[in-house]
C-alpha positions in Angstrom: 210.3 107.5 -173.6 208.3 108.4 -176.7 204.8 109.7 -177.1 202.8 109.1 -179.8 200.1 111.5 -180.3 197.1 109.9 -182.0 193.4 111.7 -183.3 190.8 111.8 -181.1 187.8 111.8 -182.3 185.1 113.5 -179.8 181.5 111.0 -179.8 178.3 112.7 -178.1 177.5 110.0 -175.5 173.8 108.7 -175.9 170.9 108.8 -173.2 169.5 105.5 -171.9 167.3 103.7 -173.6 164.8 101.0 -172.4 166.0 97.4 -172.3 169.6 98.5 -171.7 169.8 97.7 -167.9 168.9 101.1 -166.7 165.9 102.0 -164.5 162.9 101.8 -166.6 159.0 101.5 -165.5 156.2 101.4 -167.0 154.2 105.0 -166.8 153.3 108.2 -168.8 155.6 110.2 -170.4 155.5 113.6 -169.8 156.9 115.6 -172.3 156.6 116.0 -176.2 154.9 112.5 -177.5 151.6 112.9 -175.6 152.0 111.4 -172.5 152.1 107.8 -174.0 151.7 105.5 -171.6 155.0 103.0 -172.1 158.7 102.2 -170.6 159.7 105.7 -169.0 162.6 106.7 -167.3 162.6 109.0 -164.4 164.4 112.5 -164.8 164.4 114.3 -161.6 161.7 116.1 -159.5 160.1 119.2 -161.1 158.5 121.9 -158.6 156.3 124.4 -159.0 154.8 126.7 -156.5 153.6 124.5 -153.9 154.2 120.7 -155.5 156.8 118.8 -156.4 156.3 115.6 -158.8 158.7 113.3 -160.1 159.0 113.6 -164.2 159.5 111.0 -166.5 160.5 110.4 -169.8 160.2 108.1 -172.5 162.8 106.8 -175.2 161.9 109.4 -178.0 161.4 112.5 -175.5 164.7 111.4 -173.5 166.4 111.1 -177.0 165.0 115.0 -178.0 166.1 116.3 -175.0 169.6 115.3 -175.0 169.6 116.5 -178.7 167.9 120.1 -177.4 171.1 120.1 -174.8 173.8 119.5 -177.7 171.8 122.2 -179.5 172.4 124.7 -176.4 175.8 123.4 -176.1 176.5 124.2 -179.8 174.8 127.4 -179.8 176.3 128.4 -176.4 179.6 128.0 -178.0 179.2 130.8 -180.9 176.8 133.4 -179.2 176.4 136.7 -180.3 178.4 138.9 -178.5 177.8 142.5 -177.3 179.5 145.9 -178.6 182.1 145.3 -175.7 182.8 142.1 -176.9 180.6 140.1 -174.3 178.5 136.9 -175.1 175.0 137.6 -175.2 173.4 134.3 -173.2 170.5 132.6 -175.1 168.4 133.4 -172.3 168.4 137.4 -170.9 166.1 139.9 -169.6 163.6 141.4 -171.1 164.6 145.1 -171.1 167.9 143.9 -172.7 168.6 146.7 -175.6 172.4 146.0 -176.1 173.7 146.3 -179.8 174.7 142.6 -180.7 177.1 141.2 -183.0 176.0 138.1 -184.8 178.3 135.1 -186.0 177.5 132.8 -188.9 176.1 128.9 -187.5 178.8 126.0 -188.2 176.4 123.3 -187.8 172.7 122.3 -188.5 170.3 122.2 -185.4 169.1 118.6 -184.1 165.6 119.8 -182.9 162.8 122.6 -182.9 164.5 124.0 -180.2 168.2 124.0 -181.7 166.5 126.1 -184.6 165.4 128.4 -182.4 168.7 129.1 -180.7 170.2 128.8 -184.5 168.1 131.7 -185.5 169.2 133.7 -182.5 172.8 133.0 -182.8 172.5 134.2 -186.3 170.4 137.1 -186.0 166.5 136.6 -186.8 164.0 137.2 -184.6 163.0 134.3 -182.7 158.9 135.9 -181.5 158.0 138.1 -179.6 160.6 139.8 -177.5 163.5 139.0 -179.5 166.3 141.0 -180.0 
């Protein structure tokens, strides 16, 4: 029997979009365009103390987030990492004073929030209470 290895190329998988089958109303968006009223797709439940409401997104907001998770995702995969060799998470408490070790950035961020995680991962200060 033989084996032939062959390249595999990885390809980010891409979030719905309206008109492709998926489960689509009309409604307000409610993240980063403005709450446009238009085709939004429903995300989950968000709760906050006392409420719950179901959240929706549209095309271009559903399209930013998944680019704000790859941006995580890459960041997450070259944090900073403590003087004991530990990964510093992108989110920590506020009293954390450890010495960090920066590494350089491999690839350009996607969104405003991917530049902020780029600029932590390489060592600015992202605002008040960074590191």
């Amino acid at each position: 029997m033989h084996l032939v290895a062959e390249a595999v190329e990885f390809v980010r998988p891409c979030p719905s979009s309206p008109g492709d089958g998926g489960p689509w109303v009309r409604g307000w968006c409610w993240f980063y365009c403005g709450h446009t009223f238009t085709d939004v797709l429903w995300l989950g439940t968000i709760t906050s103390v006392g409420v719950s409401a179901p959240l929706y997104a549209c095309g271009g907001c559903l399209r930013r987030l998944h680019d704000s998770a790859w941006d995580y995702d890459d960041a997450s995969a070259r944090l900073p990492s403590d003087h004991w060799g530990r990964p510093v998470p992108l989110y920590a408490q506020h009293d954390s004073d450890v010495p960090v070790s920066f590494r350089r950035p491999t690839r350009r961020p996607r969104t405003p929030l991917g530049r902020l995680f780029h600029r932590f991962a390489s060592g600015a200060s992202v605002g008040k209470g960074a590191r």
